[in-house]
LUMMI-420826 format. One record per residue: residue number from 1; x, y negated, z negated of N, C-alpha, C, O in turn. Coordinates in Angstrom, 1 decimal. Layout:
N
    k    n_px    n_py    n_pz   ca_px   ca_py   ca_pz    c_px    c_py    c_pz    o_px    o_py    o_pz
  NUM       X       Y       Z       X       Y       Z       X       Y       Z       X       Y       Z
...
This chain:
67
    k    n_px    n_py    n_pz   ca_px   ca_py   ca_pz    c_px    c_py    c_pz    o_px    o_py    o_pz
    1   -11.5    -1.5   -10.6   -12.3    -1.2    -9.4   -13.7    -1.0    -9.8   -14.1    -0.3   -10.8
    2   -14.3    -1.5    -9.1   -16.4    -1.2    -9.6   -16.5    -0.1    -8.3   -15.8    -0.1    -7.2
    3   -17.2     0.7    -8.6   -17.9     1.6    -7.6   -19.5     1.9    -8.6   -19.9     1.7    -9.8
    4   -19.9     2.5    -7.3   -21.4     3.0    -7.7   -21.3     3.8    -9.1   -21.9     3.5   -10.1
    5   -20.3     4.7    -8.9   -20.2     5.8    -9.3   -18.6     6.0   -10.6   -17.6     5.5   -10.2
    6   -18.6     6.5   -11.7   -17.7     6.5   -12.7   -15.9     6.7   -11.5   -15.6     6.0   -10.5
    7   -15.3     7.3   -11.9   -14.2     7.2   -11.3   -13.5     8.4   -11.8   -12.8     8.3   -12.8
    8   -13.7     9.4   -11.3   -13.5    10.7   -12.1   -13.5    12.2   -11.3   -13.9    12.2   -10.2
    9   -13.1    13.1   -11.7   -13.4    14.3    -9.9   -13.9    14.3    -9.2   -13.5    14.8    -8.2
   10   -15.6    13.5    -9.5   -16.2    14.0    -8.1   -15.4    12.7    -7.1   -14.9    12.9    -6.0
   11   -15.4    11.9    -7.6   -14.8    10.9    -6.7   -13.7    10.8    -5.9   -13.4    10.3    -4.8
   12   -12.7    11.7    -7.3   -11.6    12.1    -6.4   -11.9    13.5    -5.4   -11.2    13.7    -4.3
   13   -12.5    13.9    -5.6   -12.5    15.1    -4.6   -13.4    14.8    -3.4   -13.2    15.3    -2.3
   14   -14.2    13.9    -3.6   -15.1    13.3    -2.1   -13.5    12.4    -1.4   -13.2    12.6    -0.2
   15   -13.1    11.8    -1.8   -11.8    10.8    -1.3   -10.9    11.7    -0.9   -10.2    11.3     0.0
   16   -10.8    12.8    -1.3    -9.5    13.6    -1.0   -10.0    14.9     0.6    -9.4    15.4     1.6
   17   -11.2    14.9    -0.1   -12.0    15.6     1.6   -12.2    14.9     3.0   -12.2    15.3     4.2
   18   -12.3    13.4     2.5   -12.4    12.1     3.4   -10.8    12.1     4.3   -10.6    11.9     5.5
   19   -10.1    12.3     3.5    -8.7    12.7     3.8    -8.1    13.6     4.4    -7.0    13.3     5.0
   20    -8.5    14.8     4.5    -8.0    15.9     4.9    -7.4    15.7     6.0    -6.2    15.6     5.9
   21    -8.0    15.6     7.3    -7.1    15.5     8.5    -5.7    14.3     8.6    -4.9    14.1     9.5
   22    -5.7    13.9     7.4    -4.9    12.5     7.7    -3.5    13.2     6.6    -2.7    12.5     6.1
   23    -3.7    14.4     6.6    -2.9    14.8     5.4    -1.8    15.6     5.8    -2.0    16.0     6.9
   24    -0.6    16.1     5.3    -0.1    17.6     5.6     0.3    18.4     3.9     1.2    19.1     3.5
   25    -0.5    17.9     3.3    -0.5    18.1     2.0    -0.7    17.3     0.8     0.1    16.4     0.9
   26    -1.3    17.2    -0.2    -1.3    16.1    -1.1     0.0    15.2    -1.5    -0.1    14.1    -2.0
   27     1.3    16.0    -1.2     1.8    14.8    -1.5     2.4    14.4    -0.7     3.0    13.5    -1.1
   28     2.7    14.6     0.7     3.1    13.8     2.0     1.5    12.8     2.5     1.6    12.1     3.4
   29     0.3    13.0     1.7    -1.0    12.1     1.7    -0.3    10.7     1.1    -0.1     9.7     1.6
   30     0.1    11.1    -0.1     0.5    10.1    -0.9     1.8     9.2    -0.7     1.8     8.0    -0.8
   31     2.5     9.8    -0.4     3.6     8.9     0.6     3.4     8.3     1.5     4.1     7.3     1.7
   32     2.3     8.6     2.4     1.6     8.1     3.8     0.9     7.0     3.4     0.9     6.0     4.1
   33     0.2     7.1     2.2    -0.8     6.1     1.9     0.3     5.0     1.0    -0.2     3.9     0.8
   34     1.4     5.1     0.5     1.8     4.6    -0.5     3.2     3.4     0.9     3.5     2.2     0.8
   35     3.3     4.2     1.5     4.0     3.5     2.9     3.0     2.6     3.8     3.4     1.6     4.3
   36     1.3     3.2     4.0     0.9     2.0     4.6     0.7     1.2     3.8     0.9     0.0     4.2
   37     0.1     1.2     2.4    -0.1     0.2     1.6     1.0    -1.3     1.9     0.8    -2.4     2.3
   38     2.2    -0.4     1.4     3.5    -1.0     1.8     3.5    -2.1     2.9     3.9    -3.2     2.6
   39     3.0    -1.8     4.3     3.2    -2.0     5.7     1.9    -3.7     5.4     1.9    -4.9     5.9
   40     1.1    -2.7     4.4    -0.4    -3.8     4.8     0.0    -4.9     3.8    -0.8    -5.9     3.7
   41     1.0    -4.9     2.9     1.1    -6.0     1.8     2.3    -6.6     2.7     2.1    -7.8     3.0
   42     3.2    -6.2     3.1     4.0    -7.3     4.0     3.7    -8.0     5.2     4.4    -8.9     5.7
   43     2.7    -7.6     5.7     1.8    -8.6     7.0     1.0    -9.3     6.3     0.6   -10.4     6.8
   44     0.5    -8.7     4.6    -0.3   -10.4     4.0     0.3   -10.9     3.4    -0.3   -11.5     2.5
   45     1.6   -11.0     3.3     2.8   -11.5     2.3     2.4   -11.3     0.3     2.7   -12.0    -0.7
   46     2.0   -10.4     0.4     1.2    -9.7    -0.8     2.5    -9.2    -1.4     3.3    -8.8    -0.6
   47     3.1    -9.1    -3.2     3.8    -8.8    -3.7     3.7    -7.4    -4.1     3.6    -7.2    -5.3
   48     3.9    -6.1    -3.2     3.6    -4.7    -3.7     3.7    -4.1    -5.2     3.1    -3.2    -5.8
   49     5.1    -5.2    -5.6     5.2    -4.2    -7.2     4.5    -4.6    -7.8     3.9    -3.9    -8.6
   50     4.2    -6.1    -7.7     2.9    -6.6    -8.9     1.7    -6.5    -8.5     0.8    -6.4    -9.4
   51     1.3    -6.3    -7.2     0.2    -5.9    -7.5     0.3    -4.0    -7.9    -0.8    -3.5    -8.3
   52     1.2    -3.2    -7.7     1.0    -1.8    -8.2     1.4    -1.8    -9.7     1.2    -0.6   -10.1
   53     1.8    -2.5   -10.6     1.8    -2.9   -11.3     0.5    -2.9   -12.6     0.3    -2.4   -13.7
   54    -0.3    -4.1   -11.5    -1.5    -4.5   -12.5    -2.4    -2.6   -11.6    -2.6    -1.6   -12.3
   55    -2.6    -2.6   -10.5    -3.5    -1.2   -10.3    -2.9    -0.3   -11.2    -3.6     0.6   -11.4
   56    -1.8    -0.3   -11.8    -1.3     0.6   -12.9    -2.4     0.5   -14.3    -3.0     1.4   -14.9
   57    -2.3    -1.0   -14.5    -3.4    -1.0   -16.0    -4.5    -0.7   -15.7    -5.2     0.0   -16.4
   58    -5.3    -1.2   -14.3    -6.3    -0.7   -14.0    -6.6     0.4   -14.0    -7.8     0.7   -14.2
   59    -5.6     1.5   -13.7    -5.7     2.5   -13.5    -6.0     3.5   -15.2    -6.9     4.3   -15.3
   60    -5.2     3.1   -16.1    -5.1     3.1   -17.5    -6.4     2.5   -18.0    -6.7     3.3   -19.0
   61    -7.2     1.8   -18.0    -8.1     1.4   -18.3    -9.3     2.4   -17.8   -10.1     2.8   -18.6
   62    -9.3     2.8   -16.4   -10.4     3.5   -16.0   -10.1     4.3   -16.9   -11.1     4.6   -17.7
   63    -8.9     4.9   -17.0    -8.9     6.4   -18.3    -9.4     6.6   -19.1   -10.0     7.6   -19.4
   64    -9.4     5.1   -20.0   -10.0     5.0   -21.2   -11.4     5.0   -21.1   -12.2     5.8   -21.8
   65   -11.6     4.1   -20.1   -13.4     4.4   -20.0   -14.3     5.9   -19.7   -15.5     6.2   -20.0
   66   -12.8     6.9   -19.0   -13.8     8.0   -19.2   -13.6     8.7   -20.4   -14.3     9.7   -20.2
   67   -12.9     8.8   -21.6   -13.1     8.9   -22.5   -14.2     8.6   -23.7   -13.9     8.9   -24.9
C-alpha cells in the first residue's frame, strides 16, 4: 500500500476515528469490514483468500519497514 504517510498509529488511529459510527466495537468493526470485503470480491469475481493472502505479506512487509 503507498500512502502519503508511513503506516503506523497515527494512521491507524485517524482510520479507526473515521470509523467510529460504523462500529459497535473494534471487533464487530472487523467482521463488518471483513464481510463487506467478502460481498465486494464476489460481485468482481475477485479470489478473497488470495488476494487476503498476498495483503497478508504486504502487511508483513509494512512491519518490516517500520522497523
Amino acid at each position: 500500500m503507498k500512502t502519503s504517510e508511513p503506516i503506523g498509529p497515527t494512521f491507524v488511529e485517524r482510520a479507526s476515528k473515521a470509523l467510529t459510527d460504523y462500529m459497535d466495537g473494534p471487533d464487530a468493526l472487523v467482521r463488518d469490514l471483513l464481510a463487506d470485503l467478502r460481498h465486494y470480491c464476489d460481485a468482481h469475481n475477485i479470489d478473497f483468500a488470495d488476494e487476503d493472502r498476498v495483503g497478508y505479506h504486504n502487511y508483513i512487509e509494512e512491519l518490516e519497514e517500520l522497523k
